[in-house]
C-alpha positions as CSV (number, residue, x, y, z in Angstrom):
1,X,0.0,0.0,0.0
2,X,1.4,3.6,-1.0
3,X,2.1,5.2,2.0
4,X,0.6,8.8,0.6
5,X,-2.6,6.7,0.0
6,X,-2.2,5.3,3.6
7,X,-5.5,5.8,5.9
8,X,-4.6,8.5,9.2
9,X,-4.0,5.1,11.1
10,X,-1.8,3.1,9.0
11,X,0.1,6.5,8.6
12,X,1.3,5.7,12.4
13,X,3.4,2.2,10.6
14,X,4.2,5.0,7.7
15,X,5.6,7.4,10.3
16,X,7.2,4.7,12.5
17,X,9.2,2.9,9.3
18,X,10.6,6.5,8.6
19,X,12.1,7.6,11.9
20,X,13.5,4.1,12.2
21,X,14.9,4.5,8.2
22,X,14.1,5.9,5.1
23,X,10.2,6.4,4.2
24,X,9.0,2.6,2.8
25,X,7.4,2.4,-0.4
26,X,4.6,0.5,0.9
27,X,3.4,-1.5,3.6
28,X,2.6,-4.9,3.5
29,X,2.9,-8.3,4.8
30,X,6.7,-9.6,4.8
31,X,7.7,-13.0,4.3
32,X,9.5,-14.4,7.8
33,X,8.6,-18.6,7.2
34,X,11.7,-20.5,6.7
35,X,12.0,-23.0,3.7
36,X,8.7,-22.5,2.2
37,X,8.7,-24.5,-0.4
38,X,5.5,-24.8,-3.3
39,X,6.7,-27.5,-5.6
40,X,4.2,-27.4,-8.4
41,X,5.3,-23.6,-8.5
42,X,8.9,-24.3,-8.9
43,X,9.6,-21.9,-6.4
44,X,11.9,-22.2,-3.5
45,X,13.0,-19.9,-0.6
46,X,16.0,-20.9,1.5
47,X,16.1,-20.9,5.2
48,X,19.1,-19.6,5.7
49,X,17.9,-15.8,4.4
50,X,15.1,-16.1,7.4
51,X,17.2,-17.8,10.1
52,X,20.5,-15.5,10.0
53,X,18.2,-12.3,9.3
54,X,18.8,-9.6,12.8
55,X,18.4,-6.2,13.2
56,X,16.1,-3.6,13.9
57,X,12.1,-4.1,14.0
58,X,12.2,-1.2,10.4
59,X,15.3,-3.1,9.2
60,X,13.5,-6.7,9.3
61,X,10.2,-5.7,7.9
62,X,11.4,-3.8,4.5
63,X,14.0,-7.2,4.1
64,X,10.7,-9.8,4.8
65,X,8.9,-7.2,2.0
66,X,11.3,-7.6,-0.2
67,X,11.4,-11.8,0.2
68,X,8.0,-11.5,-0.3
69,X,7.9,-10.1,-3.3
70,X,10.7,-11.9,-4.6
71,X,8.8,-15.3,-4.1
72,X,5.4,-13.2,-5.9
73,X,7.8,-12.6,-8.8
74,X,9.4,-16.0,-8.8
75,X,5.8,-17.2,-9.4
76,X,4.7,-15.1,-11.8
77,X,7.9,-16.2,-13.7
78,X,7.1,-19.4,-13.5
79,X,3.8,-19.0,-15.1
80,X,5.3,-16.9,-18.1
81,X,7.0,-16.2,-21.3
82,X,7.9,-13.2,-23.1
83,X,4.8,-13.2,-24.9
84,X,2.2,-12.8,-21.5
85,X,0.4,-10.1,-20.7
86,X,0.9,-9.6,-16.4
87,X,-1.4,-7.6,-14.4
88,X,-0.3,-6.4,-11.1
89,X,-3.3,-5.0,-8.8
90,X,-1.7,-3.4,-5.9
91,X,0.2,-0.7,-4.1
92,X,3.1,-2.5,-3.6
93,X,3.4,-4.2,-7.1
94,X,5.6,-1.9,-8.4
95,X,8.4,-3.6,-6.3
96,X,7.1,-7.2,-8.0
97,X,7.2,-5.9,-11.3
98,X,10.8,-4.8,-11.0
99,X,11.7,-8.3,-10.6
100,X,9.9,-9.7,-13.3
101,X,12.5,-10.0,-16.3
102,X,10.5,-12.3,-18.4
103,X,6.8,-11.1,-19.4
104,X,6.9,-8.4,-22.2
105,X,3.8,-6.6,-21.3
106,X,3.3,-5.1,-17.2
107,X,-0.1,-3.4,-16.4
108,X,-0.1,-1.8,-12.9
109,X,-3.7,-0.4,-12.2
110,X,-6.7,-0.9,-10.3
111,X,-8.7,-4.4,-11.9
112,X,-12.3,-2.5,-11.3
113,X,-11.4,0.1,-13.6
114,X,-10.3,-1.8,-16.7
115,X,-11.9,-2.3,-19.7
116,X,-13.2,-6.1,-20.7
117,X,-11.4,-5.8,-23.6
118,X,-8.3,-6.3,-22.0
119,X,-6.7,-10.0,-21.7
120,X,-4.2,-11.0,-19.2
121,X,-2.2,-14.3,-18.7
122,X,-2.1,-13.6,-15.6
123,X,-3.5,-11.4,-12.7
124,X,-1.8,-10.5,-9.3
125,X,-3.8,-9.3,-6.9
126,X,-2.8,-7.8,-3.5
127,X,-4.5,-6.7,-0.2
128,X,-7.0,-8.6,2.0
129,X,-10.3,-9.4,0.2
130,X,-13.2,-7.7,1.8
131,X,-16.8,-10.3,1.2
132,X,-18.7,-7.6,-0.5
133,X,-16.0,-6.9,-2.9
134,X,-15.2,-10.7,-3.3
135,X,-17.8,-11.3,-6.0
136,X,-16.7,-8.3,-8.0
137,X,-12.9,-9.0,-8.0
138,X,-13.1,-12.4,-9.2
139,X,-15.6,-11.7,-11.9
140,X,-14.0,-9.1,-13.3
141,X,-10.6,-11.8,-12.9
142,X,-12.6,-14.0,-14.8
143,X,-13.7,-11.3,-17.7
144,X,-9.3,-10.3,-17.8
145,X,-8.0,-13.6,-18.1
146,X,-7.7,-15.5,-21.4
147,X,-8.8,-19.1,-21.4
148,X,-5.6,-20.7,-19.5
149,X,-4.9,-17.7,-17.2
150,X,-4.2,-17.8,-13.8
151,X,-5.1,-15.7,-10.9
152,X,-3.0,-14.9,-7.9
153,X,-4.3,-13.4,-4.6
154,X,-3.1,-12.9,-1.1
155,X,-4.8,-11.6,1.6
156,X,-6.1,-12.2,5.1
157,X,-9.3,-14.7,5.6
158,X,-11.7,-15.9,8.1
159,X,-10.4,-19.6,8.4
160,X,-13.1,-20.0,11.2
161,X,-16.5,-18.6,10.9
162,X,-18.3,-20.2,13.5
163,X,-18.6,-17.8,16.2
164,X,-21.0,-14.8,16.5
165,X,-18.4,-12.1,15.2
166,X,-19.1,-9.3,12.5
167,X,-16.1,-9.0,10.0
168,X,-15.0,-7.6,7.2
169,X,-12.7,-10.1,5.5
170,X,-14.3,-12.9,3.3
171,X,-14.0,-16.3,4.8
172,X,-12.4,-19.0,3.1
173,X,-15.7,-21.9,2.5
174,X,-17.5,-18.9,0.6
175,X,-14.4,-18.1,-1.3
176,X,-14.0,-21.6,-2.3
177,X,-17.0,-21.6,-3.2
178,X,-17.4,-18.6,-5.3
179,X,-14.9,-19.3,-7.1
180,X,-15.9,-22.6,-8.3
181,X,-19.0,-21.4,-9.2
182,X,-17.2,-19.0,-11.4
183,X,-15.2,-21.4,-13.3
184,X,-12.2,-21.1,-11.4
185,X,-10.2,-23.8,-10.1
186,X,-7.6,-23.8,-6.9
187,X,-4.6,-24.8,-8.0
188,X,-2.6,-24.0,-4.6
189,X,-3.1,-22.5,-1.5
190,X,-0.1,-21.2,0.7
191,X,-0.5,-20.6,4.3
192,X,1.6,-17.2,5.0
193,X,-0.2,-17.3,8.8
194,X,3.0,-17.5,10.6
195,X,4.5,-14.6,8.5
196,X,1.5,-12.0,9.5
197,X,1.8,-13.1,12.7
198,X,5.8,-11.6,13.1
199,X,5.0,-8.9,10.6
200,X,2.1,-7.6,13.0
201,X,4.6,-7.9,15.8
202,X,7.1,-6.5,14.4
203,X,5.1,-3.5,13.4
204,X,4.0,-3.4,17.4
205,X,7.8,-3.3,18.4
206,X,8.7,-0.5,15.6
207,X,5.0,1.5,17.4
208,X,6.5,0.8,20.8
209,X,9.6,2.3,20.4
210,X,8.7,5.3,18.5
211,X,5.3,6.1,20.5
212,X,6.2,9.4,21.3
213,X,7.9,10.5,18.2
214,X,4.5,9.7,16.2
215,X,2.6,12.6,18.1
216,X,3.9,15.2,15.7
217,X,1.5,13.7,12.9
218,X,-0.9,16.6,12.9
219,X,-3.8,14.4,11.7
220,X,-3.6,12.0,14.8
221,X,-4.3,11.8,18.5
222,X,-3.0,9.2,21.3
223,X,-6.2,7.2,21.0
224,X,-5.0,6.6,17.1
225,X,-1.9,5.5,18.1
226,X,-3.4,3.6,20.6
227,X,-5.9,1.8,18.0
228,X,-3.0,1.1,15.6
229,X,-1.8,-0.9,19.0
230,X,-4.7,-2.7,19.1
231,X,-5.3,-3.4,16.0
232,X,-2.0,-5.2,15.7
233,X,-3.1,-7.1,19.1
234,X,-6.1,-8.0,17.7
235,X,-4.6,-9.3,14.5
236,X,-2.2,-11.3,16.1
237,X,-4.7,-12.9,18.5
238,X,-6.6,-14.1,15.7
239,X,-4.0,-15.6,13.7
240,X,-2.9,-17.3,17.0
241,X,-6.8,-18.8,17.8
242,X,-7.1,-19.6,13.7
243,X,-10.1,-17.2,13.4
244,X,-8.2,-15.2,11.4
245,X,-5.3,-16.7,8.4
246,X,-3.0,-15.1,5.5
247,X,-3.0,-17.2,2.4
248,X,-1.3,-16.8,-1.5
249,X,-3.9,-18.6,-3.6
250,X,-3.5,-19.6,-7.3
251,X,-6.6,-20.2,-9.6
252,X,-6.6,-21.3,-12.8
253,X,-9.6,-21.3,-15.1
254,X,-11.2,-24.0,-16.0
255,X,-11.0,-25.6,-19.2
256,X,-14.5,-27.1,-19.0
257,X,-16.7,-25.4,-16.5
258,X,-19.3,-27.3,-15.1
259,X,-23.4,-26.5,-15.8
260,X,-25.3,-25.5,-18.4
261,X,-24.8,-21.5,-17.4
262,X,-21.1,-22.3,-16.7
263,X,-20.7,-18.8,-18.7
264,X,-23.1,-17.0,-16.4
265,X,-22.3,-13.6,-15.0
266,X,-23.3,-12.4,-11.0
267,X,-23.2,-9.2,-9.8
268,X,-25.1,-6.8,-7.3
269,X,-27.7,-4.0,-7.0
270,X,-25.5,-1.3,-8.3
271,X,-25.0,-3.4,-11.5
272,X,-28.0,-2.9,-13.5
273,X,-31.0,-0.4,-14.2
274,X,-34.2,-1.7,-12.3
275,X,-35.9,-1.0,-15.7
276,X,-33.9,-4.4,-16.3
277,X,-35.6,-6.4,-14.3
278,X,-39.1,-5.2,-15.4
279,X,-39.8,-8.4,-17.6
280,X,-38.2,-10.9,-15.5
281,X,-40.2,-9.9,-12.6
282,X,-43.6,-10.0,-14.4
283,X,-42.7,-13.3,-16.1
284,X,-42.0,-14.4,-12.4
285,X,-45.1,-12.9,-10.5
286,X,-47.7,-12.1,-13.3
287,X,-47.6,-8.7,-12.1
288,X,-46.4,-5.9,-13.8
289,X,-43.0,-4.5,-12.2
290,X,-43.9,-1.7,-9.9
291,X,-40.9,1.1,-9.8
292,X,-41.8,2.6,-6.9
293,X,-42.0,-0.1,-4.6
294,X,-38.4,-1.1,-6.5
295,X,-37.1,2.3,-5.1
296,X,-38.5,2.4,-1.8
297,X,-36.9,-1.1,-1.1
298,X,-33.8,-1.3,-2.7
299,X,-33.0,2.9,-3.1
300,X,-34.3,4.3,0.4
301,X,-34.4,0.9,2.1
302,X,-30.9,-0.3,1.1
303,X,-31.7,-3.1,-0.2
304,X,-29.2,-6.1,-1.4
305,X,-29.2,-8.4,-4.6
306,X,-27.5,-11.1,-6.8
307,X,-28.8,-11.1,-10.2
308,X,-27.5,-13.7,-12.9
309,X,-27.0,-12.9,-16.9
310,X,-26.4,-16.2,-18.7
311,X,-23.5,-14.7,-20.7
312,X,-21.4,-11.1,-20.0
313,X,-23.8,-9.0,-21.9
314,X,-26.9,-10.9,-21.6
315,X,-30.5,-9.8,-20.3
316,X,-31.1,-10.8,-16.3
317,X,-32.4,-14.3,-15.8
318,X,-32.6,-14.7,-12.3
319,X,-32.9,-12.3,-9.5
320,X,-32.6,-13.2,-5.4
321,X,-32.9,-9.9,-3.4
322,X,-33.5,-8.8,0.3
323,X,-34.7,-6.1,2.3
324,X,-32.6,-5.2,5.3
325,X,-34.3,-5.1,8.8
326,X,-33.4,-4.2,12.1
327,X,-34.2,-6.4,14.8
328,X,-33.9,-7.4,18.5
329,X,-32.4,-10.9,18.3
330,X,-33.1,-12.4,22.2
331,X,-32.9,-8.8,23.5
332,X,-29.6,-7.8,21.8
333,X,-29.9,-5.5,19.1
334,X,-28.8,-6.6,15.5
335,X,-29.1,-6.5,11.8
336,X,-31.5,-8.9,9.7
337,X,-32.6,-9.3,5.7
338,X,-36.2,-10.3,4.6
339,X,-35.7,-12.3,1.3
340,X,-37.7,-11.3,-1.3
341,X,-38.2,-11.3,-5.0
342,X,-36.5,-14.0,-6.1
343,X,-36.9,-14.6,-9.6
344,X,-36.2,-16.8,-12.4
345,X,-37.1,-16.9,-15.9
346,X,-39.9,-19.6,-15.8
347,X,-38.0,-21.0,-19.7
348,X,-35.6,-21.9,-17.2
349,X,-37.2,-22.3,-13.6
350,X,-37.6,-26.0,-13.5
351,X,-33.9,-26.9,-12.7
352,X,-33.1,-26.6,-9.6
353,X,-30.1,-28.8,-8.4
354,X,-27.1,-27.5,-7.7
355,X,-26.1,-26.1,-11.0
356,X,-29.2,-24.4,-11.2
357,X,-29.0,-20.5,-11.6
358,X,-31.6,-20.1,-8.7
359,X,-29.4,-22.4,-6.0
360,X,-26.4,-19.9,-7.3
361,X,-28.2,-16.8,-7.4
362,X,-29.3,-17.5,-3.6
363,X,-25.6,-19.0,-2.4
364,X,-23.8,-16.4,-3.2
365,X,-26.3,-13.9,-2.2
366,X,-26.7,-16.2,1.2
367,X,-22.9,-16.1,1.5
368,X,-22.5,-12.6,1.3
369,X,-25.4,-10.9,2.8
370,X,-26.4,-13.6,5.8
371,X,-24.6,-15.4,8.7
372,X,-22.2,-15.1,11.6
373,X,-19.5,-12.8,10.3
374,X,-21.8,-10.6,7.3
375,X,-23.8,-7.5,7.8
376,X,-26.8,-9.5,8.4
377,X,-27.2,-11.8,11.6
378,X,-30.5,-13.6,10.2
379,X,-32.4,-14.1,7.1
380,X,-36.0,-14.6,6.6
381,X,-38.7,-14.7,4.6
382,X,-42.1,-16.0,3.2
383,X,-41.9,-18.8,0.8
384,X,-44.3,-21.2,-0.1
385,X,-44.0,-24.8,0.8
386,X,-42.9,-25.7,-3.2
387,X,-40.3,-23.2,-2.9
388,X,-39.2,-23.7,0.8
389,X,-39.2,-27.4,-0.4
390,X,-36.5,-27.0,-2.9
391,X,-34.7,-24.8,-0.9
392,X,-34.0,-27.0,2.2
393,X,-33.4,-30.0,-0.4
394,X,-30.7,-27.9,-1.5
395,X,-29.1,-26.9,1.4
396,X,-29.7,-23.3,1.8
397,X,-32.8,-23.2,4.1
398,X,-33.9,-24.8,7.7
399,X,-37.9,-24.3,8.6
400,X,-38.2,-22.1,11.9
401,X,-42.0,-22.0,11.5
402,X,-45.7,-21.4,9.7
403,X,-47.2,-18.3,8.9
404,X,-50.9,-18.6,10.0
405,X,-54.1,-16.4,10.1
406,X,-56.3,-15.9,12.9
407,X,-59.9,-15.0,11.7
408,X,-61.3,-13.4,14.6
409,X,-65.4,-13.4,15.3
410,X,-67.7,-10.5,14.1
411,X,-68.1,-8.4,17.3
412,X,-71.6,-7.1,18.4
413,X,-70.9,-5.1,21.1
414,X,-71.3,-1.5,20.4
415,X,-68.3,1.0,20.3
416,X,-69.8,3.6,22.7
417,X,-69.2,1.5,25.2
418,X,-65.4,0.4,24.9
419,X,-63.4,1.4,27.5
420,X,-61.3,2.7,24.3
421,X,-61.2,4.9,21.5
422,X,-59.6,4.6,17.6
423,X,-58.5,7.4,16.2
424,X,-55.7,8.5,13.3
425,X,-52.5,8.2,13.9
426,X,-50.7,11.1,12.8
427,X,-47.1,11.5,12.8
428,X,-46.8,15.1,12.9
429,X,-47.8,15.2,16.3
430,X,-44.8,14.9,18.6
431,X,-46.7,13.5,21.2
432,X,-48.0,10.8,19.5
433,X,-44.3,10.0,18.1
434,X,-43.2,10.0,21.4
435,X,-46.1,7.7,22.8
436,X,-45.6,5.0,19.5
437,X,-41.9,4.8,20.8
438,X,-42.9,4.6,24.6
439,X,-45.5,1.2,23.4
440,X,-42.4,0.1,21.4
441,X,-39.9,-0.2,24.2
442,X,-42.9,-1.8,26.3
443,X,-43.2,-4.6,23.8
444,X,-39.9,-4.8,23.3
445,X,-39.0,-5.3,26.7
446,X,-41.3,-8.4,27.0
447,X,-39.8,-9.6,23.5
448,X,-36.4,-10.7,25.0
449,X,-37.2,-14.1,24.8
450,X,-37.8,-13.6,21.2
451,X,-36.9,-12.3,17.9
452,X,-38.5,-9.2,16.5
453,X,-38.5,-6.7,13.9
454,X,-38.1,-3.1,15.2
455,X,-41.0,-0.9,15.5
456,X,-40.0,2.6,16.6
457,X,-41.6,5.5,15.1
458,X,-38.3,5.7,12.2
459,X,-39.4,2.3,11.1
460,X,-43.1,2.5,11.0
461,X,-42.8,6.3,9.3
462,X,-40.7,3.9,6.7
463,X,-43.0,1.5,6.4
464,X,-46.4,2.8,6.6
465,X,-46.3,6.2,5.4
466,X,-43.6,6.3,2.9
467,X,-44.4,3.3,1.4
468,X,-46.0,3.4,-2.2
469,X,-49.2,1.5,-0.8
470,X,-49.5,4.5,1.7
471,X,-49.5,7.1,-0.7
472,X,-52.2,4.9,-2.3
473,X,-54.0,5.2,0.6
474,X,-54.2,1.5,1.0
475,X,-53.2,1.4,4.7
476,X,-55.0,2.9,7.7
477,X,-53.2,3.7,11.1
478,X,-54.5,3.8,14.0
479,X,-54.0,5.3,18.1
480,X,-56.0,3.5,20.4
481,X,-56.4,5.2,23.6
482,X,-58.2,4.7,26.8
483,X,-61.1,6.7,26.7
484,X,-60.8,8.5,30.4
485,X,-57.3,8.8,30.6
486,X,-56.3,8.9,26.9
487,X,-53.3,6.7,27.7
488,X,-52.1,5.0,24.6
489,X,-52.9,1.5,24.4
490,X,-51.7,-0.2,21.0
491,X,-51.3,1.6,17.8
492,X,-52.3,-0.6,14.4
493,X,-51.8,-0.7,11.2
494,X,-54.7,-2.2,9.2
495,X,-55.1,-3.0,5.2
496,X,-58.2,-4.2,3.4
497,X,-57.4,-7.6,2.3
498,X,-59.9,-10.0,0.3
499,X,-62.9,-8.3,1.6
500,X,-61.8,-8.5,5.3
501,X,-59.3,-6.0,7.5
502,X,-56.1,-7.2,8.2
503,X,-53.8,-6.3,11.1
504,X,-50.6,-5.3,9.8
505,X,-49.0,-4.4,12.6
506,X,-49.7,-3.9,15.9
507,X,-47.3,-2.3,18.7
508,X,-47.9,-2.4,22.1
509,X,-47.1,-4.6,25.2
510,X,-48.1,-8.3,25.5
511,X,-51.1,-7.4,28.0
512,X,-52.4,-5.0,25.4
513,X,-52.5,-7.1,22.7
514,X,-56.1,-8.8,23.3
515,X,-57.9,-5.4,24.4
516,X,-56.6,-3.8,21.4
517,X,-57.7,-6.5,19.2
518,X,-61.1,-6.8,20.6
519,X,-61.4,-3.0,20.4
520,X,-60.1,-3.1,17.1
521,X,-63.3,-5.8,16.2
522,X,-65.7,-3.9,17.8
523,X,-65.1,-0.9,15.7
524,X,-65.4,-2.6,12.5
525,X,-68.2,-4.4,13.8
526,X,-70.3,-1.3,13.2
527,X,-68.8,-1.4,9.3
528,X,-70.8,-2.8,6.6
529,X,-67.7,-2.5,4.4
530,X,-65.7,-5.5,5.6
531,X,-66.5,-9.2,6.6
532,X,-64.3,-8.7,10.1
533,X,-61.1,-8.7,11.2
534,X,-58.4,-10.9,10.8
535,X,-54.2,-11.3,11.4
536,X,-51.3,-12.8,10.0
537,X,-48.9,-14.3,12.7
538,X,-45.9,-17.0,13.2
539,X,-47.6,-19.9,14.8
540,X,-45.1,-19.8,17.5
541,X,-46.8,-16.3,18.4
542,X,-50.2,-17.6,18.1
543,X,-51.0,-17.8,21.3
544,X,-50.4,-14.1,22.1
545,X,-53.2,-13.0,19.5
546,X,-56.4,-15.5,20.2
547,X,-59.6,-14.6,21.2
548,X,-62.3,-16.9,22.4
549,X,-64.2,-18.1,18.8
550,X,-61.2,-17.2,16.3
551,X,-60.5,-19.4,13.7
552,X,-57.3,-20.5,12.6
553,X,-56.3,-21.1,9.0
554,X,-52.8,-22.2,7.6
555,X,-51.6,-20.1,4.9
556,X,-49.2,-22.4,3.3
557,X,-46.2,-20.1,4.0
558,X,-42.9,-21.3,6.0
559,X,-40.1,-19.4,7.8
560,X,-36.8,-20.5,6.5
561,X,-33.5,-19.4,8.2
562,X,-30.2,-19.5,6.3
563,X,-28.5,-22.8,6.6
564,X,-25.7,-22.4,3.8
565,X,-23.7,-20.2,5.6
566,X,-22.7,-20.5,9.4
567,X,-24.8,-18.7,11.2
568,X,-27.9,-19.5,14.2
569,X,-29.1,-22.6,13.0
570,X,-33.3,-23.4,13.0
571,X,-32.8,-24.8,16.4
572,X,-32.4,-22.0,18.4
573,X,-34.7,-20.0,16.4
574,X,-37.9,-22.3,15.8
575,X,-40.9,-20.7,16.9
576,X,-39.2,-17.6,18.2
577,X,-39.6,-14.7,15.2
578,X,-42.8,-12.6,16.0
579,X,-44.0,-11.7,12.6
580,X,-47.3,-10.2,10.6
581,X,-48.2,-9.2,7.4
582,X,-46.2,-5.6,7.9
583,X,-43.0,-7.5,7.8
584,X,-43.8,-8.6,4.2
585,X,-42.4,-6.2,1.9
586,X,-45.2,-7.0,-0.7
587,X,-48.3,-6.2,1.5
């Protein structure tokens, strides 16, 4: 990495290399193993350099950088001849590329930025591979490399994804993965572990002994300084527990890919125009593709997606998205994503084993977007049973439960004489803002046991009034309030639905629920203009929504959980998600 390009904190290892000796040319990973040796590479590094090497923490680090990018060369060599075209992605690759004698034709430059038109032999490409960027460096590898090209890549991985721990490094099963699924094959994986691991400390020793001397950086404070220490510490402790690794990986592509769309081309939400997807979706739903609704969800909602072309320049054929959510998982705040509008060309929709576009249109979108170490803790959604069927067959989904509907009685009882009164719910009105988030924390707080999607005033303001359906007047929301003391009881969200009223939403505490359905009944018990009332619930929930006389119907939907990539397995989550029709993004 260039050290003018450096971040304010890796300036500190900048700073600290240049009061120790003269300013590096970049900062990276230095080669400290003794006798690694890859065979099929023809590469070999002696011992003895490593063994005998002494000197000062700045000394040792630009002499391991300079082994390491003697043995990067010696590879690239290898692979060679003076006809191949290199490409060398990477700060430091300027020090590689002086070592390579044999290739006639050198690219330095960022791989993102290139043309497709360009073809490489092969491609070098430095730094630690963040997940989200993962799917967009190797296809655009694959797009740059000519038929028998090879890839080279070094980096640090998650070797152990197991454990409930954000990060932003790719870990190595999706990586293999990936790859395969983009034609690529693994020739050979070197573990450089045990190199980070003295590079990081020597780094610590060199910020040790020049701590003082690094306060004249004008752009830093102590606490930088401090966070470069431990960063280092953290770095090294996960090399040392194997969370963490450093590998040098070499791909070749293969000669016959495997799969009908063995050509196919993934990429994300920033890839394509939603106009794009405007036939796929209503050959998938027979609806016709609604823009707005695409905007709210994947524009002002953030919303994720892996979409599949069958060849580089090809129209969309498949289509697995998800809307992100916000959710108290067993009381502890974290981040979930509602699957949704997954779609695949119906000419094409009735494979669905393992070289199926829709199992890897939903892998890599599960392996990116869904699990222990990703943005998203938990996925869910609302499949139906054919669907959920082939997913669990597949791998990629576990049942945590059944989306039911409660039909409750016609109520009788007049509405004068509720102890309660319904009346608009209005937004504007501070008050009434701060009362919706006063019910939210109440039901929140009795939800710790559980897993539910959270309802503060941001969210429902979201939901239910910028929605498109809102602006179409299809929802109506609701205060209910005691009618003496004007207390807030439950707010609702209701939506005509198939002649009946159906509870979107309903926020409140657990002891409010049944008042504030029966209230809710006796209201539109007076109404000529629906059959009665009626709810959408997990059937773990059920419970905490029955009246005496309701009627319980299965709606032949099932809540999956991811189960491709490590993450809270179905076990710990069956019967736990409190969900209605509001968290569907399509109601």
């Amino acid at each position: 990495m260039q050290a003018e390009s450096l971040s304010p904190l890796h300036s500190v290892f900048a700073r600290a290399l240049e009061l120790q000796c003269s300013l590096p040319e970049f900062l990276r990973l230095g080669l400290y193993q003794k006798g690694l040796y890859q065979q099929d590479l023809g590469v070999h590094l002696t011992a003895e350099a490593v063994a005998c090497d002494s000197g000062e923490p700045a000394e040792l680090i630009e002499r391991a950088g300079q082994r390491f990018s003697s043995l990067l060369a010696a590879q690239v060599q290898h692979l060679v001849n003076t006809d191949s075209a290199v490409l060398l992605v990477g700060g430091s690759m300027d020090k590689v590329a002086e070592e390579i004698s044999v290739a006639t034709q050198i690219t330095t430059a960022s791989i993102l930025d290139l043309k497709v038109e360009l073809n490489f032999d092969v491609i070098v490409i430095e730094g630690s591979i963040i997940y989200l960027d993962q799917l967009a460096v190797l296809s655009k590898s694959r797009q740059l490399l000519n038929p028998n090209g090879k890839l080279l890549f070094f980096g640090e991985f998650l070797d152990d994804d197991s454990a409930l721990a954000p990060s932003e490094l790719a870990n190595l099963s999706s990586l293999r993965q990936l790859s395969r699924r983009l034609g690529m094959e693994l020739l050979e994986e070197a573990d450089l572990t045990a190199s980070a691991i003295e590079s990081a400390r020597q780094l610590s020793a060199l910020l040790n002994a020049h701590h003082h001397n690094l306060d004249e950086l004008p752009q830093l404070i102590d606490t930088d300084i401090d966070s470069c220490v431990q960063e280092l510490l953290n770095a090294v402790a996960e090399f040392e527990s194997r969370r963490r690794c450093f590998r040098l990986f070499q791909f070749s592509m293969m000669a016959m890919p495997e799969g009908e769309y063995a050509e196919a081309e993934y990429s994300d939400i920033d890839s394509f125009d939603p106009l794009e997807i405007a036939d796929l979706f209503q050959k998938s739903f027979g609806v016709d593709f609604d823009a707005e609704i695409w905007r709210w969800k994947y524009i002002e909602g953030d919303g994720k997606c892996v979409v599949a072309r069958p060849t580089r320049d090809g129209a969309i054929v498949a289509h697995y998205g998800g809307a992100p959510r916000h959710i108290c998982y067993f009381g502890t705040a974290a981040l979930a994503i509602q699957v949704c509008d997954v779609m695949v060309l119906p000419e094409i929709r009735g494979q669905y084993g393992k070289n199926s576009l829709f199992f890897k249109v939903a892998a890599t979108f599960l392996e990116r977007e869904i699990g222990n170490t990703v943005r998203h803790l938990l996925g869910f959604g609302f499949p139906n049973q054919k669907a959920m069927t082939i997913a669990i067959r597949l791998g990629l989904y576990e049942k945590t439960d059944d989306f039911v509907e409660v039909l409750y009685p016609r109520s009788d009882e007049p509405m004068k004489n509720s102890a309660y009164t319904v009346t608009t719910l209005d937004l504007a009105d501070e008050k009434q803002r701060l009362q919706l988030d006063s019910l939210w924390r109440a039901m929140r707080a009795d939800f710790e046991d559980n897993i539910i999607g959270v309802r503060n005033c941001d969210y429902i303001r979201y939901r239910y009034f910028e929605h498109p359906f809102a602006r179409r007047k299809q929802y109506r929301c609701v205060l209910i309030r005691d009618s003496i003391s004007h207390q807030p009881l439950a707010i609702a969200i209701l939506k005509n639905k198939d002649s009946y009223t159906l509870i979107m939403d309903l926020i409140c505490p657990l002891d409010s629920v049944s008042p504030a359905i029966c209230t809710l009944n006796r209201e539109l018990g007076e109404s000529s203009q629906t059959q009665g009332l009626k709810m959408w619930i997990t059937r773990g929930c059920l419970s905490r929504v029955m009246l005496d006389g309701a009627i319980v119907n299965e709606l032949g939907i099932e809540i999956p959980c991811n189960s491709w990539n490590p993450g809270p397995g179905a076990a710990s989550l069956y019967g736990r998600w409190w969900l209605t029709a509001g968290d569907m993004d399509f109601m």
